[in-house]
ROVOTI-183014 format. One record per residue (C-alpha): x, y negated, z negated; residue number from 0; residue in one letter. Coordinates in nm, 4 decimals, padded with zeros to 6 digits. Each point is the difference from the previous one (the first is absolute). Layout:
BEGIN
+----------+----------+----------+-----+---------+
|        x |        y |        z | num | residuo |
+----------+----------+----------+-----+---------+
|        X |        Y |        Z | NUM |       a |
...
+----------+----------+----------+-----+---------+
% end
This chain:
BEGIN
+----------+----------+----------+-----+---------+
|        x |        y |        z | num | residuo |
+----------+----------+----------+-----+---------+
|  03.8114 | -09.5061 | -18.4428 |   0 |       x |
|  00.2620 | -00.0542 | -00.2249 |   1 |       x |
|  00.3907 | -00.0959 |  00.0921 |   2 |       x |
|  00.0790 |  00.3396 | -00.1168 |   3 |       x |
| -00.2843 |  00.1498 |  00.1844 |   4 |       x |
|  00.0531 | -00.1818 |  00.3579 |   5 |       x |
|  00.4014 |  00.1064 | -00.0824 |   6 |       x |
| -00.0713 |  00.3668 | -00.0247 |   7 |       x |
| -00.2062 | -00.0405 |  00.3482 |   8 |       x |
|  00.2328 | -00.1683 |  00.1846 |   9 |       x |
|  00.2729 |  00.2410 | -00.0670 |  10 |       x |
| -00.1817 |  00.3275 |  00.0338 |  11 |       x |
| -00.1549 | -00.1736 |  00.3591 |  12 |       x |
|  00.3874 | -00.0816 |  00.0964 |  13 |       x |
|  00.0718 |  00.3556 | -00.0207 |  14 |       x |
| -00.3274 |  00.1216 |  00.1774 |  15 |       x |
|  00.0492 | -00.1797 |  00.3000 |  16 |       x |
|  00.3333 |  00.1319 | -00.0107 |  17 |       x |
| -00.1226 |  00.3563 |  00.0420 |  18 |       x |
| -00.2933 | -00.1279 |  00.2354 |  19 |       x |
|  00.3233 | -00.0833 |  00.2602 |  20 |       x |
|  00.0977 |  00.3351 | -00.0217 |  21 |       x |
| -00.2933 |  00.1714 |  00.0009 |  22 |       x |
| -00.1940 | -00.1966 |  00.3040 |  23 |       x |
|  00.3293 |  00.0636 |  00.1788 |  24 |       x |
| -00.1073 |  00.3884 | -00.0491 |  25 |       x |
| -00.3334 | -00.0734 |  00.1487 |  26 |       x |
|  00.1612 | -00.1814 |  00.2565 |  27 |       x |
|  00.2114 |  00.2459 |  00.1783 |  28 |       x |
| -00.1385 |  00.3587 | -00.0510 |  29 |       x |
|  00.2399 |  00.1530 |  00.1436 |  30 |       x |
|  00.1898 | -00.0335 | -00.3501 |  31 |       x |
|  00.0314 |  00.3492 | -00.2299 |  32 |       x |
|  00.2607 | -00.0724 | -00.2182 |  33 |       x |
|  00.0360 | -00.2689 | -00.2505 |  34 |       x |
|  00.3462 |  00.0151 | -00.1787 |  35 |       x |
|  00.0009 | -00.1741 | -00.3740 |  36 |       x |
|  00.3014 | -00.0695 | -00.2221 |  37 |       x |
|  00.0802 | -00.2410 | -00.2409 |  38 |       x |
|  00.1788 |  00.0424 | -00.3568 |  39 |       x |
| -00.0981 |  00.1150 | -00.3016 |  40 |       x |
| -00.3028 | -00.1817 | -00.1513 |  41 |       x |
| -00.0171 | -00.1687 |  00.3475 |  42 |       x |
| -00.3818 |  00.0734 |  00.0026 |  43 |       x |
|  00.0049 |  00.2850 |  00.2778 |  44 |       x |
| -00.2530 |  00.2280 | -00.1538 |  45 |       x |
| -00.3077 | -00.2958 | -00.0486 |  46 |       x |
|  00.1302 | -00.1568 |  00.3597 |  47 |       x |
| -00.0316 |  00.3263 |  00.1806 |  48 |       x |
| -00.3458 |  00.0685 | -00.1344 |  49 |       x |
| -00.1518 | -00.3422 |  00.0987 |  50 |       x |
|  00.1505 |  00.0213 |  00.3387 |  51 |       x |
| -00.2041 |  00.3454 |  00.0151 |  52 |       x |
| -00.2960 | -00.1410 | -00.1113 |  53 |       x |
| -00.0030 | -00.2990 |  00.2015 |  54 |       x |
|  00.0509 |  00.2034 |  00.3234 |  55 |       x |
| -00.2866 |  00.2350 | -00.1019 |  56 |       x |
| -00.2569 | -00.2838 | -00.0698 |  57 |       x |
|  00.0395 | -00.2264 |  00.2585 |  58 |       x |
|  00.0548 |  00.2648 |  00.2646 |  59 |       x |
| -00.0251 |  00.3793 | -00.0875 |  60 |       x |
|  00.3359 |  00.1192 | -00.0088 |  61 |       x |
|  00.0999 |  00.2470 | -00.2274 |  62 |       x |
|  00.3520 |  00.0019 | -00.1807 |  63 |       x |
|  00.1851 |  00.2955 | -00.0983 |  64 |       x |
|  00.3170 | -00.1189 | -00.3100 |  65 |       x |
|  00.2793 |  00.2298 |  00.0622 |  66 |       x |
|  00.2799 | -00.0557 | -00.2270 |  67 |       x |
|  00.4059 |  00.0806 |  00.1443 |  68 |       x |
|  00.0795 |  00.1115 | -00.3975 |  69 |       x |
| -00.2195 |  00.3746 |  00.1417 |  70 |       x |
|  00.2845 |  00.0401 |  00.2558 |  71 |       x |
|  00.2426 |  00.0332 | -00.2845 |  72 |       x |
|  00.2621 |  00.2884 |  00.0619 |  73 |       x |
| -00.0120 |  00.2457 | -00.2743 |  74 |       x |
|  00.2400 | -00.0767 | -00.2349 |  75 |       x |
|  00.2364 |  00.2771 |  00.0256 |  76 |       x |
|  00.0778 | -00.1548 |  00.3555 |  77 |       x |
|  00.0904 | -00.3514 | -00.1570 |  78 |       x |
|  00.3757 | -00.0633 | -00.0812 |  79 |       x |
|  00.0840 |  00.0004 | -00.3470 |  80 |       x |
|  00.0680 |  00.3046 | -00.2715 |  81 |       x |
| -00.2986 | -00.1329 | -00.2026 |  82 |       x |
| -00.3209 | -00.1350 |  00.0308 |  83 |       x |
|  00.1170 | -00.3308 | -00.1983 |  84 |       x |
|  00.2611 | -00.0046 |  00.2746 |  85 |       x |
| -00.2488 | -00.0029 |  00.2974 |  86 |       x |
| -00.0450 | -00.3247 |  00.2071 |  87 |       x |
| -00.3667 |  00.0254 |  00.0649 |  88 |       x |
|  00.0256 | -00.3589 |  00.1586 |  89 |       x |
|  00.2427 |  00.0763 |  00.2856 |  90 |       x |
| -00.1252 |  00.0705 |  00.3208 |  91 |       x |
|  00.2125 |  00.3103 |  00.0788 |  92 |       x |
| -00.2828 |  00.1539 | -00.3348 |  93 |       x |
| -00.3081 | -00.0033 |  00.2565 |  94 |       x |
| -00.0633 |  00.2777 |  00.2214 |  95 |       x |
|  00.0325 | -00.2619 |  00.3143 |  96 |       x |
| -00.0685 |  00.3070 |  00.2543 |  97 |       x |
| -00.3161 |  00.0700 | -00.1438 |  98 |       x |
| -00.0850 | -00.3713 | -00.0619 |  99 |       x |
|  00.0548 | -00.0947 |  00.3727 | 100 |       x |
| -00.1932 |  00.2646 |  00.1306 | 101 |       x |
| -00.3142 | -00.0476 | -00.1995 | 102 |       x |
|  00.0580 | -00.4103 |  00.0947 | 103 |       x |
|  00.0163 |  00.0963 |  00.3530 | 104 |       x |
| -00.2892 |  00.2763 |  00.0031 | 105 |       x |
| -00.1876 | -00.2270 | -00.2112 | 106 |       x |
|  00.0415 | -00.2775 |  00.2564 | 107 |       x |
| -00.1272 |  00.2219 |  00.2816 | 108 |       x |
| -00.3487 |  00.0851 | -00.1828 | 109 |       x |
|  00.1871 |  00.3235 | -00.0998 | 110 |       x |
| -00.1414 |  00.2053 | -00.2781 | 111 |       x |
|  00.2998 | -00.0003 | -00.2876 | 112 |       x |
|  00.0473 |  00.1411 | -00.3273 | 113 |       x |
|  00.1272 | -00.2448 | -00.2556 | 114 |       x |
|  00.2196 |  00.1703 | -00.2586 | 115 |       x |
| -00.0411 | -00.0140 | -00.3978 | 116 |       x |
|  00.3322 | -00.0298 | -00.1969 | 117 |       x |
| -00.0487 |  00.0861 | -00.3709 | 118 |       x |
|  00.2245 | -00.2437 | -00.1776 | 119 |       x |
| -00.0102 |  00.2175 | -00.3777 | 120 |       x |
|  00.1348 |  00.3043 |  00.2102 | 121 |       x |
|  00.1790 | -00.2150 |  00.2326 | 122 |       x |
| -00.0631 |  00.1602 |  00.3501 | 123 |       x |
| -00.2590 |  00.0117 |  00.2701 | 124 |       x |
| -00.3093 |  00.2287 | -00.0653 | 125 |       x |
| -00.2785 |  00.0267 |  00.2060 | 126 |       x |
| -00.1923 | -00.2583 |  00.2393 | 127 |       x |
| -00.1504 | -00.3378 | -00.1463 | 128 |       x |
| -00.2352 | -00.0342 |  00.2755 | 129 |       x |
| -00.0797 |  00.0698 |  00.4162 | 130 |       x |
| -00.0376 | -00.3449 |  00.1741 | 131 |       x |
| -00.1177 |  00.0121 |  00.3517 | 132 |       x |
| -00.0003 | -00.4069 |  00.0889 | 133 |       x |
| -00.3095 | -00.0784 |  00.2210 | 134 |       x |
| -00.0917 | -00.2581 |  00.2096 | 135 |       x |
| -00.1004 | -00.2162 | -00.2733 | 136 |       x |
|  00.2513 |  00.1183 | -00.2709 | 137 |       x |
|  00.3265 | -00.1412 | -00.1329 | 138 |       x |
|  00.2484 |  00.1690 | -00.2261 | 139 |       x |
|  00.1938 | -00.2422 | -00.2742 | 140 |       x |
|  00.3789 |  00.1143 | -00.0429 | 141 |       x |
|  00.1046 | -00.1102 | -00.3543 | 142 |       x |
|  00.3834 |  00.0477 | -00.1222 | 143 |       x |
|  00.3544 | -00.1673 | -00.1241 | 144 |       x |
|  00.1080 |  00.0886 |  00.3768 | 145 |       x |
| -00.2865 | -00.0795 |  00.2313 | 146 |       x |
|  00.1344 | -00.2912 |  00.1731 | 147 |       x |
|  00.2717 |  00.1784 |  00.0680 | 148 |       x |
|  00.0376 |  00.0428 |  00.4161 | 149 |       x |
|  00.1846 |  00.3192 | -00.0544 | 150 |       x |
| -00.4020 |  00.1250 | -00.1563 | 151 |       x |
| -00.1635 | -00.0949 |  00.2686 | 152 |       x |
|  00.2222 | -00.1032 |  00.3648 | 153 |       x |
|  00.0255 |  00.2331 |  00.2565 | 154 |       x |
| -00.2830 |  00.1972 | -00.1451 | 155 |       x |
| -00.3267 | -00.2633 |  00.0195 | 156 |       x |
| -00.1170 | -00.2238 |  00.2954 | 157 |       x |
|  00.0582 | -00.3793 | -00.1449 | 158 |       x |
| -00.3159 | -00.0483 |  00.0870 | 159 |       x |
| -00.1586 |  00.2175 | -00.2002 | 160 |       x |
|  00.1843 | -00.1316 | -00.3466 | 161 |       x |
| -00.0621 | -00.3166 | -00.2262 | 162 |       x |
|  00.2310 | -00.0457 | -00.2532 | 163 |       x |
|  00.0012 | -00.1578 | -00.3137 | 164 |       x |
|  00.2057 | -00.1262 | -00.2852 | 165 |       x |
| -00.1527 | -00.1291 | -00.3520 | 166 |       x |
|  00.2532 | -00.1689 | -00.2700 | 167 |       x |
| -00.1371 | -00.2567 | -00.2716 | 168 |       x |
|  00.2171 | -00.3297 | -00.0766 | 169 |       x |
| -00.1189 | -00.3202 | -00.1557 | 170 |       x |
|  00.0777 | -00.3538 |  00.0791 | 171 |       x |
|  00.2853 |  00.0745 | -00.1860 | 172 |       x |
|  00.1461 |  00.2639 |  00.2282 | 173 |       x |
|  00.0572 |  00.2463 | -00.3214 | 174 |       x |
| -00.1892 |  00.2853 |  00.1756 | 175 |       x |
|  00.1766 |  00.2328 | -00.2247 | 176 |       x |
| -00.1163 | -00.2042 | -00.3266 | 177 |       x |
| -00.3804 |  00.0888 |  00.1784 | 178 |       x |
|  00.0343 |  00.3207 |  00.0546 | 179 |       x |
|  00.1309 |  00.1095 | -00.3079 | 180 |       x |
| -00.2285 | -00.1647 | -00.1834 | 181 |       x |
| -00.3030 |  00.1745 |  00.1912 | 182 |       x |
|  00.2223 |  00.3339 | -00.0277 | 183 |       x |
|  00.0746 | -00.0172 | -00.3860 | 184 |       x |
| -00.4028 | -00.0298 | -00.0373 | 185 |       x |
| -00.0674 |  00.2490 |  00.2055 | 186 |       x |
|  00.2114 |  00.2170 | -00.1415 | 187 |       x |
| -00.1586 | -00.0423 | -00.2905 | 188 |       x |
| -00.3814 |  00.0251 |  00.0754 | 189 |       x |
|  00.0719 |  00.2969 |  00.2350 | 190 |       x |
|  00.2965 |  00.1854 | -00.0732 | 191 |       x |
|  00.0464 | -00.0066 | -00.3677 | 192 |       x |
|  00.3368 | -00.1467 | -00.0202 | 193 |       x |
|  00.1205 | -00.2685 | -00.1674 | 194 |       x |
|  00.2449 | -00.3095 |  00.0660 | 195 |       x |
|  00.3433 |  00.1646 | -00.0569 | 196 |       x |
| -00.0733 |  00.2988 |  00.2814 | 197 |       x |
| -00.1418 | -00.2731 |  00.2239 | 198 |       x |
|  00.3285 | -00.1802 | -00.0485 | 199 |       x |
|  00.1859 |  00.2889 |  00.0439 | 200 |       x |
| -00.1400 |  00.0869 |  00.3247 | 201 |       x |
| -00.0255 | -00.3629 |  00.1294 | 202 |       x |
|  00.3755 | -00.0042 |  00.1309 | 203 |       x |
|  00.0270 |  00.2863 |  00.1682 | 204 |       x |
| -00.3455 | -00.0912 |  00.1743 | 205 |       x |
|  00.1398 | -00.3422 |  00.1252 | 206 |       x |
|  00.3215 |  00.1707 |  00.1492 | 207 |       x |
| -00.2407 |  00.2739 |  00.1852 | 208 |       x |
| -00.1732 | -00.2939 |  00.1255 | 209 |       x |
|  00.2429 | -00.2294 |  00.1155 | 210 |       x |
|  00.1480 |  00.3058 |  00.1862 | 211 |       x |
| -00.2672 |  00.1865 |  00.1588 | 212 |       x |
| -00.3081 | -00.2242 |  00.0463 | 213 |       x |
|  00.1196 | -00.4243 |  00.0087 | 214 |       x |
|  00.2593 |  00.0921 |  00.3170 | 215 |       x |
| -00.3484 |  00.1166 |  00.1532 | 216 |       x |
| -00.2446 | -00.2954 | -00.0351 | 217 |       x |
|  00.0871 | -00.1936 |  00.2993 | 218 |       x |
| -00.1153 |  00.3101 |  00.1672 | 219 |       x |
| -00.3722 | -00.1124 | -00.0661 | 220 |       x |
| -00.2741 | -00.0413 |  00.1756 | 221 |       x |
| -00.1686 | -00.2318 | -00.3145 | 222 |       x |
|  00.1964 | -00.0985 | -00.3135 | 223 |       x |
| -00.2529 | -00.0714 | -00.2953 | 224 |       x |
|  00.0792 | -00.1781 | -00.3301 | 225 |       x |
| -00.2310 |  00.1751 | -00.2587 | 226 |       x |
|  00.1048 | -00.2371 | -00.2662 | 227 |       x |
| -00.3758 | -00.1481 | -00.1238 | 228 |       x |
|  00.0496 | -00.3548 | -00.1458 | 229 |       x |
| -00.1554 |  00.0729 | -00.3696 | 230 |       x |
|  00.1495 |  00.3411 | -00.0347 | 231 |       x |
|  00.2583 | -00.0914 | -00.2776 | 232 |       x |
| -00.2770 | -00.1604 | -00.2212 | 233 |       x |
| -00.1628 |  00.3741 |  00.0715 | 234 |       x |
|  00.3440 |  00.1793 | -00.0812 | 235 |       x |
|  00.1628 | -00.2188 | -00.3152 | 236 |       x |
| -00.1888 |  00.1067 | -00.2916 | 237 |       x |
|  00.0262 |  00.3795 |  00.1048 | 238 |       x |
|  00.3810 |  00.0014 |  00.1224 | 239 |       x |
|  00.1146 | -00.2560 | -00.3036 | 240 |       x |
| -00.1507 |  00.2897 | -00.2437 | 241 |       x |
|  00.2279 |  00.2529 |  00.2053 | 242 |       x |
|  00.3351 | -00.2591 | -00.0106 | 243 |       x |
| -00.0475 | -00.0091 | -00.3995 | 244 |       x |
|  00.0542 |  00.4168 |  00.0166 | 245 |       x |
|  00.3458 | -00.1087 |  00.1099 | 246 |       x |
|  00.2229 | -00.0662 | -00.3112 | 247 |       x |
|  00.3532 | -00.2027 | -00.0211 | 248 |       x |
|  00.1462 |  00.2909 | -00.0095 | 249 |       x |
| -00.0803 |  00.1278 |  00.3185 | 250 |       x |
|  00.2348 | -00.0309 |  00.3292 | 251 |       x |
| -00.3655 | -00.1408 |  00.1727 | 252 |       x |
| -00.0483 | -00.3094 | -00.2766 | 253 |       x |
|  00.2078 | -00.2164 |  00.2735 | 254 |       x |
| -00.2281 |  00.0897 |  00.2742 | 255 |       x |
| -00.3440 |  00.0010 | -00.1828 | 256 |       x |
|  00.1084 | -00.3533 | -00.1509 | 257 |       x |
|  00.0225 | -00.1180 |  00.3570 | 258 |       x |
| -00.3129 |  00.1163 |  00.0993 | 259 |       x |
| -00.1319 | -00.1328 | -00.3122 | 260 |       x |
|  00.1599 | -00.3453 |  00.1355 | 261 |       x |
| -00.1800 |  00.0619 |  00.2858 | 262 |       x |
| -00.3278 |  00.0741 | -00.1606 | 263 |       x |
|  00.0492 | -00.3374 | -00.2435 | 264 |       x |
| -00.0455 | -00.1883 |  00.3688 | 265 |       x |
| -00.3675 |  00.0898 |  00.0375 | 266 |       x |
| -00.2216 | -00.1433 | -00.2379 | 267 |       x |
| -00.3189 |  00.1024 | -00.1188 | 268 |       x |
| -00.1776 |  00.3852 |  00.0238 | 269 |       x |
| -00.3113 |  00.0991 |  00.2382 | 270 |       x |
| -00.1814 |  00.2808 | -00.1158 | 271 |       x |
| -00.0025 |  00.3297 |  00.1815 | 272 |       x |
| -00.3889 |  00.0117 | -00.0397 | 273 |       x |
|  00.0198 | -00.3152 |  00.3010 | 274 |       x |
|  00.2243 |  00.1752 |  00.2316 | 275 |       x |
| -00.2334 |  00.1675 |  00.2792 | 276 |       x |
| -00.0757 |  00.3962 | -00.0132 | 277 |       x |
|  00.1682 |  00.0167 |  00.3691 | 278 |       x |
|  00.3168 | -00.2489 | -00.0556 | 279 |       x |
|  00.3044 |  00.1981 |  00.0624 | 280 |       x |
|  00.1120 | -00.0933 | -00.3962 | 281 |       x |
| -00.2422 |  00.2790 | -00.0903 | 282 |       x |
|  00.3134 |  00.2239 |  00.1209 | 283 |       x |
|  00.1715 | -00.1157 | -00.3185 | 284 |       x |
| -00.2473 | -00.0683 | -00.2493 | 285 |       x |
| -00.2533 |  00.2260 |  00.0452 | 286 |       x |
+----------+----------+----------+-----+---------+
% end
């Protein structure tokens, strides 16, 4: 095994016992229905709530149901604002939070609920996703910017039947926003077809969302996990520094992708993505 090899292991094994915590802690107390994920963008939610699925299946037969709060949308004609562009979609006052703590509470209770579909291209609720009854042996995951929120779930859900869990990714360096962009201007790349300058463009108003509606929440949880993998910036710097050269000196971003280039400049060498596993949560952003 090389020293690249046995790096590559030990991160991906830091992270999996990680989500072993959380997930024995399901099989633990059965009582549990609910498990309540946030964390911000590029925080790793998507890859973080499938594993904890898949562990709880495998090692002890319960099913998992991934419900995401972004259904419960009000339609946007309800929303404050003359025009779409004006809409805050990330305020909590935007989600139907009548419907959203009934189907928590029903759901709770073993309850059969229908969970809504919001069309985002025509921008209002149409039609039912899916019809979760939750089991004995079944779990429903609760993604969203506002899950850790108590005003989502108190009053509404027995404590005991809850977990809750917050993801962010920081380095030894503390720059978890560095991280995180750099896994989101990848990703935006490989899977949404846009390049640097809309990533950029985005990136601020992201960060204020964040540090409004889902940091005052993470004390709130039940487990905090660091998905930061130790060799992921070797994975990342070819394919973000080939994004950061889209950004000329003549844009407003050439400051900011400089410093992330600065940033970059303090990891040397490159790992190839052909080494990083087919399960490791980097697959979110690379594919």
């Amino acid at each position: 095994m090389t020293k690249v090899t046995r790096k590559i292991e030990k991160a991906e094994n830091a992270y999996k016992k990680e989500i072993e915590k959380i997930a024995r802690d399901i099989m633990e107390n059965r009582d549990v229905r609910l498990i309540l994920v946030a964390g911000p963008s590029c925080s790793g939610k998507t890859t973080t709530s499938a594993t904890i699925s898949r562990y709880v299946r495998e090692y002890a037969g319960i099913k998992s149901h991934t419900i995401s709060i972004d259904d419960f949308y009000k339609d946007v004609e309800f929303l404050p604002g003359e025009t779409v562009a004006d809409k805050d979609f990330e305020a909590l006052d935007s989600i139907d939070l009548d419907l959203l703590h009934s189907s928590l509470h029903d759901l709770s209770l073993g309850k059969t609920v229908d969970i809504p579909l919001f069309d985002f291209e025509k921008t209002y609720r149409n039609g039912i996703r899916s019809t979760i009854t939750l089991g004995k042996d079944e779990i429903a995951i609760i993604e969203g910017l506002h899950a850790l929120n108590p005003e989502i779930y108190e009053n509404f859900v027995e404590k005991s039947k809850i977990r809750r869990v917050f993801l962010d990714c920081h380095d030894e360096h503390e720059n978890n926003k560095f991280e995180r962009l750099i896994r989101r201007l990848v990703r935006d790349r490989n899977f949404r077809n846009a390049d640097a300058h809309l990533t950029f463009t985005l990136w601020s108003k992201v960060v204020a969302g964040e540090e409004k509606y889902i940091y005052p929440f993470s004390s709130q949880a039940d487990f905090s996990v660091n998905t930061y993998h130790s060799y992921e910036t070797e994975v990342l710097k070819p394919f973000a520094e080939k994004l950061l050269n889209e950004i000329g000196k003549d844009s407003i971003f050439y400051e900011g992708a400089k410093a992330v280039q600065k940033y970059l400049d303090l990891h040397e060498g490159e790992i190839p993505t052909e080494l990083v596993p087919k399960d490791s949560l980097l697959r979110e952003f690379i594919g």
